[in-house]
N, CA, C and O atoms as a GROMACS GRO file, in nm:
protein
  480
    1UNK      N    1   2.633  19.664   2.673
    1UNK     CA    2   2.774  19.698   2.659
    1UNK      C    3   2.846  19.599   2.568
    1UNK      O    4   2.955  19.631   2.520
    2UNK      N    5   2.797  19.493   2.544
    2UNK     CA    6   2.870  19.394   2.443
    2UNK      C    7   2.890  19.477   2.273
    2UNK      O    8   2.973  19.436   2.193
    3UNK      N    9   2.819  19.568   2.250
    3UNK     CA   10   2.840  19.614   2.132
    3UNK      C   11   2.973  19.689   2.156
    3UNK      O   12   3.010  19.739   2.050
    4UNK      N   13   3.043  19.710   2.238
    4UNK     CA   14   3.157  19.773   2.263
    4UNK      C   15   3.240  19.667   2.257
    4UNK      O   16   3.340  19.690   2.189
    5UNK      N   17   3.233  19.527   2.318
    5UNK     CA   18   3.344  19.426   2.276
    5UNK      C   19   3.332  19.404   2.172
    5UNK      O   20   3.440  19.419   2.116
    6UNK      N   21   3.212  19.356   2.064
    6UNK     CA   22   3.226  19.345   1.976
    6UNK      C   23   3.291  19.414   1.845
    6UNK      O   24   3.323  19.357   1.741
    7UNK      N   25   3.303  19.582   1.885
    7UNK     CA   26   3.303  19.624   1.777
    7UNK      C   27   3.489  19.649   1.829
    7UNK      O   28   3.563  19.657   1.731
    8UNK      N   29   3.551  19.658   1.947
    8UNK     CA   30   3.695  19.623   1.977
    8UNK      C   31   3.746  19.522   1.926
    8UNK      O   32   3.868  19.524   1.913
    9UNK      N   33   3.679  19.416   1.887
    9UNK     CA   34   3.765  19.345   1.827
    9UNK      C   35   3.761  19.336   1.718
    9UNK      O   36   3.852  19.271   1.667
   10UNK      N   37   3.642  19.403   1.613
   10UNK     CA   38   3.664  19.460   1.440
   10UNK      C   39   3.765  19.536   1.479
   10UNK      O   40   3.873  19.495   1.437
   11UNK      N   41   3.771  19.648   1.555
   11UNK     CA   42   3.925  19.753   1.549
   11UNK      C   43   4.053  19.655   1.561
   11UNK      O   44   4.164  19.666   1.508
   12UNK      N   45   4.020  19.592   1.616
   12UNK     CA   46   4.201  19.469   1.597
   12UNK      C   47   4.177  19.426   1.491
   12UNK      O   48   4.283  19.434   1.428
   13UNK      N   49   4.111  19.389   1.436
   13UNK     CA   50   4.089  19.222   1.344
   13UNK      C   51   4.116  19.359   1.252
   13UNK      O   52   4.235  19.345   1.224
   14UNK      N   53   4.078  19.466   1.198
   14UNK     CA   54   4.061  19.538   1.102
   14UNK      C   55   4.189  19.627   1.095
   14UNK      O   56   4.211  19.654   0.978
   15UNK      N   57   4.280  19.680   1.179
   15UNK     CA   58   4.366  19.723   1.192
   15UNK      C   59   4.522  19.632   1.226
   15UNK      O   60   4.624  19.702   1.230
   16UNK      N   61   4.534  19.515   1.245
   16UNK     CA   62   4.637  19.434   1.257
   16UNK      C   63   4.571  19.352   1.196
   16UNK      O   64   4.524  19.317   1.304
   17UNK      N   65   4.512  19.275   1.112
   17UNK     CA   66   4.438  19.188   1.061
   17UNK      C   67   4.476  19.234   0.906
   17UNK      O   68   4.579  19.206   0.845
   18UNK      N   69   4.353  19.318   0.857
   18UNK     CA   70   4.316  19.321   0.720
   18UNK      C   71   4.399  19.437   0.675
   18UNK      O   72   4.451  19.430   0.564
   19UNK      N   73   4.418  19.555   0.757
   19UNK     CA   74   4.506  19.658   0.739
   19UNK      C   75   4.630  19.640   0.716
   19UNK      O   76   4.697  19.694   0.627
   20UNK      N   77   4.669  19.557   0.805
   20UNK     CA   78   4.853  19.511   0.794
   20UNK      C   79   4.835  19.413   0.628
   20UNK      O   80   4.876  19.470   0.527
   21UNK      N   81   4.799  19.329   0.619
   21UNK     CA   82   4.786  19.218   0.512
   21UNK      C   83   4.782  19.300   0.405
   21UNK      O   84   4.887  19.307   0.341
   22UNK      N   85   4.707  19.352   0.374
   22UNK     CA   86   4.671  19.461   0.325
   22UNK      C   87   4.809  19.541   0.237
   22UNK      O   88   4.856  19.543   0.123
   23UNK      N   89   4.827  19.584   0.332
   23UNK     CA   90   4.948  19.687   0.300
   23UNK      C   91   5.060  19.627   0.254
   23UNK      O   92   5.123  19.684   0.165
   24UNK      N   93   5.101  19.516   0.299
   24UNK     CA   94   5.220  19.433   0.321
   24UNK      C   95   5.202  19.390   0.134
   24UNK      O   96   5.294  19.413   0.056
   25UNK      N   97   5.067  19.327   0.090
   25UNK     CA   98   5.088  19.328  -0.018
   25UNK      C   99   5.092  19.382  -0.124
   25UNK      O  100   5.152  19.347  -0.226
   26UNK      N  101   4.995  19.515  -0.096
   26UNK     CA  102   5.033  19.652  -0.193
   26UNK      C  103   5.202  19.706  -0.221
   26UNK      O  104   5.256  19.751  -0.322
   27UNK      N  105   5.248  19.683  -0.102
   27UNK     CA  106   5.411  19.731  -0.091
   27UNK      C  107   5.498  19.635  -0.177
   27UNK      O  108   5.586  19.676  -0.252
   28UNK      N  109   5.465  19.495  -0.161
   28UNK     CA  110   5.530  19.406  -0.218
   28UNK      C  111   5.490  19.417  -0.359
   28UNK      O  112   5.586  19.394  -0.432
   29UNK      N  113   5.350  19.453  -0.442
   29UNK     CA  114   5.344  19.456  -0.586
   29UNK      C  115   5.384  19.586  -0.633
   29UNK      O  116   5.426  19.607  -0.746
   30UNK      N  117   5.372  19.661  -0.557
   30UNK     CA  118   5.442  19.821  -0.587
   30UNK      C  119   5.564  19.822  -0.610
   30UNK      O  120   5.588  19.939  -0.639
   31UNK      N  121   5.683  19.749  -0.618
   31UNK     CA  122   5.814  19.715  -0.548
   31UNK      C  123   5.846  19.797  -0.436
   31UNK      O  124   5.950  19.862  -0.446
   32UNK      N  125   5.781  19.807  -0.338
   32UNK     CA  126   5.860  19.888  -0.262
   32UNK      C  127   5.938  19.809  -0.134
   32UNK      O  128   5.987  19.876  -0.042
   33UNK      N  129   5.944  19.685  -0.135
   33UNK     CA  130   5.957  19.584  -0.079
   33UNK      C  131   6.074  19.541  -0.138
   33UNK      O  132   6.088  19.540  -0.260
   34UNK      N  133   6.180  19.497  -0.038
   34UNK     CA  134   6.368  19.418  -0.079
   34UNK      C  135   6.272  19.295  -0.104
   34UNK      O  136   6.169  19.256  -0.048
   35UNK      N  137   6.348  19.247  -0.215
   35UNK     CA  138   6.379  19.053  -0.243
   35UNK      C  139   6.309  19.076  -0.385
   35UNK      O  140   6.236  19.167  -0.424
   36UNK      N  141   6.354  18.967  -0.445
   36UNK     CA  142   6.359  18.968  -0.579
   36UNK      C  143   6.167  18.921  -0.617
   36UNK      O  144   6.115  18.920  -0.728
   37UNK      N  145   6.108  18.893  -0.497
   37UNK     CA  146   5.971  18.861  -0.538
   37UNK      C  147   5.947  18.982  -0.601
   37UNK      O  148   5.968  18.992  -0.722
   38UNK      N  149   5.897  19.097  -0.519
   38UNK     CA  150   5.886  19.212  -0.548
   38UNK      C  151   5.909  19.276  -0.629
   38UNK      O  152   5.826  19.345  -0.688
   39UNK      N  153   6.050  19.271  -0.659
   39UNK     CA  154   6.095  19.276  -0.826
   39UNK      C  155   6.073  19.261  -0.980
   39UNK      O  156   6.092  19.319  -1.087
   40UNK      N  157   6.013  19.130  -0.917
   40UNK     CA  158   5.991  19.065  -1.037
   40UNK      C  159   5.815  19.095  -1.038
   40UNK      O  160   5.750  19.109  -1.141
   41UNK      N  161   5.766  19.100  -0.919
   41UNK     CA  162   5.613  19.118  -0.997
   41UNK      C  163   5.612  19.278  -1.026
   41UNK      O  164   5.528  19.311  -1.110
   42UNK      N  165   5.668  19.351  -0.987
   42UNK     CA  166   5.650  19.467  -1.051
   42UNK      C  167   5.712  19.505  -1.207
   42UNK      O  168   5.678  19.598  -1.280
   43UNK      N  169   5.796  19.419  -1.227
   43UNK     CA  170   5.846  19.442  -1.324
   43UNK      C  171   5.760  19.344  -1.467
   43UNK      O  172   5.768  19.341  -1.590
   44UNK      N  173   5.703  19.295  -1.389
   44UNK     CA  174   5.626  19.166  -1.486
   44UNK      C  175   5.513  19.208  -1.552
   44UNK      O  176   5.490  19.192  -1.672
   45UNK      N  177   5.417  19.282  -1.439
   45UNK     CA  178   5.286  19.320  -1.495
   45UNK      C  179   5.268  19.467  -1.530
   45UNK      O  180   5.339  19.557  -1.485
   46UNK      N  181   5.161  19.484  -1.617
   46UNK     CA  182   5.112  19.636  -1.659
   46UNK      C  183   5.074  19.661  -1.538
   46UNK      O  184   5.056  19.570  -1.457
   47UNK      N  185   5.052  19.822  -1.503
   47UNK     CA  186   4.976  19.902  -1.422
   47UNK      C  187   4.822  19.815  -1.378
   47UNK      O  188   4.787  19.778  -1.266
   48UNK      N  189   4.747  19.798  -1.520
   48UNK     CA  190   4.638  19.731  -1.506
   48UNK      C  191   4.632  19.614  -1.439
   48UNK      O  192   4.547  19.601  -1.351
   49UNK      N  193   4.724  19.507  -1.471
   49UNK     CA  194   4.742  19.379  -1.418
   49UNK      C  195   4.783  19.436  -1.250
   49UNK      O  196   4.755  19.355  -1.162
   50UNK      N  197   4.831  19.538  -1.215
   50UNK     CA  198   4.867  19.534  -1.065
   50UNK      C  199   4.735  19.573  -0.993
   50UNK      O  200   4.696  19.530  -0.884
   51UNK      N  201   4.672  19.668  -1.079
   51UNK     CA  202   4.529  19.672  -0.989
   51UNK      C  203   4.498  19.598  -0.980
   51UNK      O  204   4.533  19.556  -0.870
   52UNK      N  205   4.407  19.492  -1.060
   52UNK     CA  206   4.346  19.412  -1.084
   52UNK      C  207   4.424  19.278  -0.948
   52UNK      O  208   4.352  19.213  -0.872
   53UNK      N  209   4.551  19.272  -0.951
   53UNK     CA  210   4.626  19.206  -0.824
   53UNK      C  211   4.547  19.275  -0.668
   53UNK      O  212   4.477  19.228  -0.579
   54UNK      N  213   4.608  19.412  -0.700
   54UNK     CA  214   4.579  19.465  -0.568
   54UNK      C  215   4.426  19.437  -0.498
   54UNK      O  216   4.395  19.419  -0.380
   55UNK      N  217   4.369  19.441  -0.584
   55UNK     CA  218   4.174  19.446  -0.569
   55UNK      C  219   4.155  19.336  -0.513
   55UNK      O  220   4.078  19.326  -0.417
   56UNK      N  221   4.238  19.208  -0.577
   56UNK     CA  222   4.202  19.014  -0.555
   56UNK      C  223   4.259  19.026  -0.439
   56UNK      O  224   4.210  18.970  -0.341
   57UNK      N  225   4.370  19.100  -0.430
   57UNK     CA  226   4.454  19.077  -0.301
   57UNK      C  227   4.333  19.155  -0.164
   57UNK      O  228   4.335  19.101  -0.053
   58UNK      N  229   4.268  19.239  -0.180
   58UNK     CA  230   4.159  19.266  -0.068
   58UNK      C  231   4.065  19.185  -0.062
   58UNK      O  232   4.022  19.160   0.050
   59UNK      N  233   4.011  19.126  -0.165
   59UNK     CA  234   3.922  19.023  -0.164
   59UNK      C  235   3.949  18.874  -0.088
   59UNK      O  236   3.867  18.818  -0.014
   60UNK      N  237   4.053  18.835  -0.115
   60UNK     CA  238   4.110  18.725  -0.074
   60UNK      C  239   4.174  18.743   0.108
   60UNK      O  240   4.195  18.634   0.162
   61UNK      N  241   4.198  18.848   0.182
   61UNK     CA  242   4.199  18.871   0.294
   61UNK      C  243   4.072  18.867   0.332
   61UNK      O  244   4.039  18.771   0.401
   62UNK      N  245   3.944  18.997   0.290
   62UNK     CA  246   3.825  18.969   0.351
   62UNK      C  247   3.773  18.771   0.381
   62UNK      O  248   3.750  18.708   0.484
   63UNK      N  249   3.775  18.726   0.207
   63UNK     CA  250   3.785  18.605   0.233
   63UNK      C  251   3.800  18.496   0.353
   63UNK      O  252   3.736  18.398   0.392
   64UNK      N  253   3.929  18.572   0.392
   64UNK     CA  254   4.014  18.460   0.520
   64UNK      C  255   3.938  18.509   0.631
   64UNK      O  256   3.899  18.432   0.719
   65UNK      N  257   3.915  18.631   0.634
   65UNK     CA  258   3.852  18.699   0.770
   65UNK      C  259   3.726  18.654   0.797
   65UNK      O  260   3.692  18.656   0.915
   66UNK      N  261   3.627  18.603   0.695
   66UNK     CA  262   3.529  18.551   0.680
   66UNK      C  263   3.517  18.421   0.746
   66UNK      O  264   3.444  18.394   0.841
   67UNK      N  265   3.600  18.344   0.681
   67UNK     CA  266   3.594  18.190   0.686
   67UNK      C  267   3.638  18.173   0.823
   67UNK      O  268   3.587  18.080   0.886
   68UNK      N  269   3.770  18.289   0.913
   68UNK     CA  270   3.839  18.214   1.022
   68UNK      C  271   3.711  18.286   1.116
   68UNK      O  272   3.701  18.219   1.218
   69UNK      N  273   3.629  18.378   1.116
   69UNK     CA  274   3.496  18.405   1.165
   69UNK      C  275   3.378  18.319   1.202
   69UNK      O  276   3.312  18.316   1.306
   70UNK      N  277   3.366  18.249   1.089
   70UNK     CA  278   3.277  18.172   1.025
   70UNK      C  279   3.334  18.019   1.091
   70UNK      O  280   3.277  17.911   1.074
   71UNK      N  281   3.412  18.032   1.139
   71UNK     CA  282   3.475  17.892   1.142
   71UNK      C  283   3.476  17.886   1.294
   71UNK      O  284   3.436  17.781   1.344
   72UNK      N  285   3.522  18.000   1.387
   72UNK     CA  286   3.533  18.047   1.528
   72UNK      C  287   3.361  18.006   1.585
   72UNK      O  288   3.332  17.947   1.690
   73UNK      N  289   3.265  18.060   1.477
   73UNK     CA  290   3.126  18.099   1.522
   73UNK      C  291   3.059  17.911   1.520
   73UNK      O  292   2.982  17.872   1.608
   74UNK      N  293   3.090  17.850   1.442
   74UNK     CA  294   3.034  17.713   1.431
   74UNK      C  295   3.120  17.624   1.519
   74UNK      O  296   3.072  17.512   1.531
   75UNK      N  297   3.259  17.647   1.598
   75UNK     CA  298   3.278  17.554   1.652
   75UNK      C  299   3.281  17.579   1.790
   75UNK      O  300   3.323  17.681   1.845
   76UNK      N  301   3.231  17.473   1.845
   76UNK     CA  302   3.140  17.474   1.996
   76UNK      C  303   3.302  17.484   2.073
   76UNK      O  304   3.320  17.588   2.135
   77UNK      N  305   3.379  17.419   2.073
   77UNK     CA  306   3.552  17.438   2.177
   77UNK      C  307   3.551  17.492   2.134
   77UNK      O  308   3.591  17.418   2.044
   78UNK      N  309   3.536  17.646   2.054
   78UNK     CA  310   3.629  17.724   2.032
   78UNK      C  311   3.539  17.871   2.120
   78UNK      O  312   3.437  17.924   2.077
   79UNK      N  313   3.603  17.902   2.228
   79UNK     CA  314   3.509  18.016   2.299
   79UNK      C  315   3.637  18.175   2.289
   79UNK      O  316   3.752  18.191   2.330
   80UNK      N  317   3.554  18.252   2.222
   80UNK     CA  318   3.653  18.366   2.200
   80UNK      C  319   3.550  18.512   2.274
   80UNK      O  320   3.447  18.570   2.238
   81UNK      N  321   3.659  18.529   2.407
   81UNK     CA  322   3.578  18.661   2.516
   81UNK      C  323   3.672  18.742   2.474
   81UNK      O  324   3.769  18.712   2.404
   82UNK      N  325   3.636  18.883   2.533
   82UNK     CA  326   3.674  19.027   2.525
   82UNK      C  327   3.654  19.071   2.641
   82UNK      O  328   3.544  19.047   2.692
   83UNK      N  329   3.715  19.118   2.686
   83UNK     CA  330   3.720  19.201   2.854
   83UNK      C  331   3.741  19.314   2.782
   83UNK      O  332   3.804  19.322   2.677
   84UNK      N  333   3.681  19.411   2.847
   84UNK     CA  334   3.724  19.571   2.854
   84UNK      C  335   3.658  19.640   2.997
   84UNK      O  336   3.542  19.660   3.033
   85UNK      N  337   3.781  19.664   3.054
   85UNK     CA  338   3.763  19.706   3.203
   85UNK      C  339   3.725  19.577   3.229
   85UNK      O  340   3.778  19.475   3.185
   86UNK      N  341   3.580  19.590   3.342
   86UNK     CA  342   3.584  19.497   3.410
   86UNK      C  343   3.459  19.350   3.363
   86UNK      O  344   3.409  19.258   3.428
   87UNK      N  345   3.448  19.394   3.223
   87UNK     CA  346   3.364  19.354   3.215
   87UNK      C  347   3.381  19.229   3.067
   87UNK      O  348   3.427  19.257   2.956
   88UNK      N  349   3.327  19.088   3.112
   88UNK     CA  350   3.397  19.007   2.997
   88UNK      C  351   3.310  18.986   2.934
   88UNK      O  352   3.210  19.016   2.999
   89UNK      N  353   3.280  18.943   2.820
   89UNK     CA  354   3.146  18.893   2.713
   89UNK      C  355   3.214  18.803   2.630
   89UNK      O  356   3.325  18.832   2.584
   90UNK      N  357   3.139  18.662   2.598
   90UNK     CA  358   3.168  18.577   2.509
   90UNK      C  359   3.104  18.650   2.374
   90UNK      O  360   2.984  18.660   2.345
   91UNK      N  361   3.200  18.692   2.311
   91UNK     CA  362   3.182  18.766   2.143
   91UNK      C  363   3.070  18.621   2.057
   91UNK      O  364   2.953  18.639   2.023
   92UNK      N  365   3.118  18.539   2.046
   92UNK     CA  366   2.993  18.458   1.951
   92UNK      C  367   2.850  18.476   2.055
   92UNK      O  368   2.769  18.544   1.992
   93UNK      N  369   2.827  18.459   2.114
   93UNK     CA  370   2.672  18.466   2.214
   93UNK      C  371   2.663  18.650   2.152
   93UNK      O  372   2.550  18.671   2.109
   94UNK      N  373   2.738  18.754   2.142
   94UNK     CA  374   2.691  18.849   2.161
   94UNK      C  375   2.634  18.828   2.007
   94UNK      O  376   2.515  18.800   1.989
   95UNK      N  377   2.734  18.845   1.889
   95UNK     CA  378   2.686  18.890   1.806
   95UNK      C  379   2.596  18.814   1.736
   95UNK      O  380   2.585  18.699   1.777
   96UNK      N  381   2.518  18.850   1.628
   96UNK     CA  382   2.381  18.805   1.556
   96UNK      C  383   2.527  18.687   1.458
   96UNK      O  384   2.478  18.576   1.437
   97UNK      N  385   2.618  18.693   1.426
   97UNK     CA  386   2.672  18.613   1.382
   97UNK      C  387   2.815  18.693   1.313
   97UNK      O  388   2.803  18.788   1.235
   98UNK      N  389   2.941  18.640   1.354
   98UNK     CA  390   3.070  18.696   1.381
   98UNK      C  391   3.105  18.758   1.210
   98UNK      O  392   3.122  18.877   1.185
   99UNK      N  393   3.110  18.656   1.116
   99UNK     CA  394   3.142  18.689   0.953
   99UNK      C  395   3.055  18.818   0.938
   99UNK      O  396   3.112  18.904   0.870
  100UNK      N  397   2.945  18.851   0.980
  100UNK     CA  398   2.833  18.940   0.924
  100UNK      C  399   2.864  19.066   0.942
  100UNK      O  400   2.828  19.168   0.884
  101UNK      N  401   2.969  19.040   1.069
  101UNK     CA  402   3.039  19.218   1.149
  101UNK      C  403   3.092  19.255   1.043
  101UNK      O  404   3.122  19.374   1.033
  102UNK      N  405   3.113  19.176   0.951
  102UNK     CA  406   3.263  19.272   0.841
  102UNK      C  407   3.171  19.380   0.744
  102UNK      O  408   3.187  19.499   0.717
  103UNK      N  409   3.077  19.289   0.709
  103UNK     CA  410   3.002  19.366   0.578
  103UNK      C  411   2.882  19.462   0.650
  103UNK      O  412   2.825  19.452   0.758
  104UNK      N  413   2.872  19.541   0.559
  104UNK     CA  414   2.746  19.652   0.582
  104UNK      C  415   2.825  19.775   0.588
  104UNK      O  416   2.937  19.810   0.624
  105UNK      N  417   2.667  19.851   0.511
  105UNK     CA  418   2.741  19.999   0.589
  105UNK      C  419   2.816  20.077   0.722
  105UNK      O  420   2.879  20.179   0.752
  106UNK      N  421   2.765  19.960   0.772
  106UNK     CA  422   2.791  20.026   0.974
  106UNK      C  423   2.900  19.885   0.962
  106UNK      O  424   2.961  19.874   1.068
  107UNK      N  425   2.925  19.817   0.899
  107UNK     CA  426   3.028  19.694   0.995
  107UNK      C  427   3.165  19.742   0.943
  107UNK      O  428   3.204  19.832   0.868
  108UNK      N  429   3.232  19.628   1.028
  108UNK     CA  430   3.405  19.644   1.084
  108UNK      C  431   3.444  19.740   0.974
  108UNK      O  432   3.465  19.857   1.005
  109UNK      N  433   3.456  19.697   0.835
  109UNK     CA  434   3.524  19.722   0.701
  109UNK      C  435   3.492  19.836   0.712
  109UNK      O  436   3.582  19.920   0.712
  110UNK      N  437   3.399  19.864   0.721
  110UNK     CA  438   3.378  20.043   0.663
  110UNK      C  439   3.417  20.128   0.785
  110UNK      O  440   3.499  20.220   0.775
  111UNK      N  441   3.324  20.076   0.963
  111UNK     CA  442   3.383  20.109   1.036
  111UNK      C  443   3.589  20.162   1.087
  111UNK      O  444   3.641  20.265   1.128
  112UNK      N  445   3.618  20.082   1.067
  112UNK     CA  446   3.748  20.032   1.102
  112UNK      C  447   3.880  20.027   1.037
  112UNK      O  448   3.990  20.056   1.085
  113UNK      N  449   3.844  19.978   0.900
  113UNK     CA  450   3.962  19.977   0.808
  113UNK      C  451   3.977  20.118   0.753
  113UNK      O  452   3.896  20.210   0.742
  114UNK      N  453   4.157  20.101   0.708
  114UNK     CA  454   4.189  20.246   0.627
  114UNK      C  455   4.182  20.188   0.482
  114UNK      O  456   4.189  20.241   0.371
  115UNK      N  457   4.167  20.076   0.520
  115UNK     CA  458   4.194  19.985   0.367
  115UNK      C  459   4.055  20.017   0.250
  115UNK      O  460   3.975  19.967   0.329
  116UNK      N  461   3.986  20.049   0.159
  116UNK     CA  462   3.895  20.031   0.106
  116UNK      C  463   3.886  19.996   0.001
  116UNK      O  464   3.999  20.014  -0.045
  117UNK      N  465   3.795  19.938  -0.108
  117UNK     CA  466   3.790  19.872  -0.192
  117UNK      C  467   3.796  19.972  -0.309
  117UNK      O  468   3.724  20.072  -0.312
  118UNK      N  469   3.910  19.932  -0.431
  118UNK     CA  470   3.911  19.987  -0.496
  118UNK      C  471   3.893  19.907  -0.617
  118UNK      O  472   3.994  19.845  -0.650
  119UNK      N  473   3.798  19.894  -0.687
  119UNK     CA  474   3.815  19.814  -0.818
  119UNK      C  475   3.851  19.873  -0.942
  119UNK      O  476   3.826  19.983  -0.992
  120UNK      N  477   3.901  19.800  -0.971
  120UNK     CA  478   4.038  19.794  -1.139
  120UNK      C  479   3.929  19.834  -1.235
  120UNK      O  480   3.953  19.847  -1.354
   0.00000   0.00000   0.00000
């Protein structure tokens, strides 16, 4: 049953995590976002230059999701469980190794996210 905590917490990490981040900065280079940041990068760059933003900007979240994974999985105080119903599992003991859930055909990203990779 641990493949069920594990893969509950790609649905968070991937849906309030990389999904929200995600979006928040597509909206902001799109201008669709108040404040003059927004403004100004939309008004600054070509079409091309915003893909090419938008793409770094998914890369650079996976990135963080990686490292704060990667970083959870190597340090011994740091113990991160999942209960569902009645049942708790320490997530690093379950999985073969926490960063690895993101990538693959079957992991979190493809699983989980609405977000997908689009390159420029």
């Amino acid at each position: 049953m641990s493949r069920e905590q594990i893969d509950f917490l790609g649905q968070v990490l991937m849906s309030g995590v990389r999904d929200q981040s995600i979006t928040f900065w597509e909206k902001l280079i799109e201008g669709k976002m108040r404040g003059s940041m927004s403004k100004k990068i939309n008004e600054s760059y070509s079409t091309e230059q915003l893909e090419i933003l938008s793409y770094i900007i998914s890369q650079v979240v996976d990135t963080t999701l990686h490292n704060l994974l990667w970083t959870i999985e190597q340090e011994d105080k740091i113990h991160l469980k999942v209960q569902l119903d009645d049942e708790e599992i320490d997530i690093k003991r379950a999985s073969d190794g926490l960063a690895g859930e993101l990538y693959t055909e079957d992991g979190w990203i493809v699983k989980y996210s609405e977000k997908r990779y689009i390159e420029p």
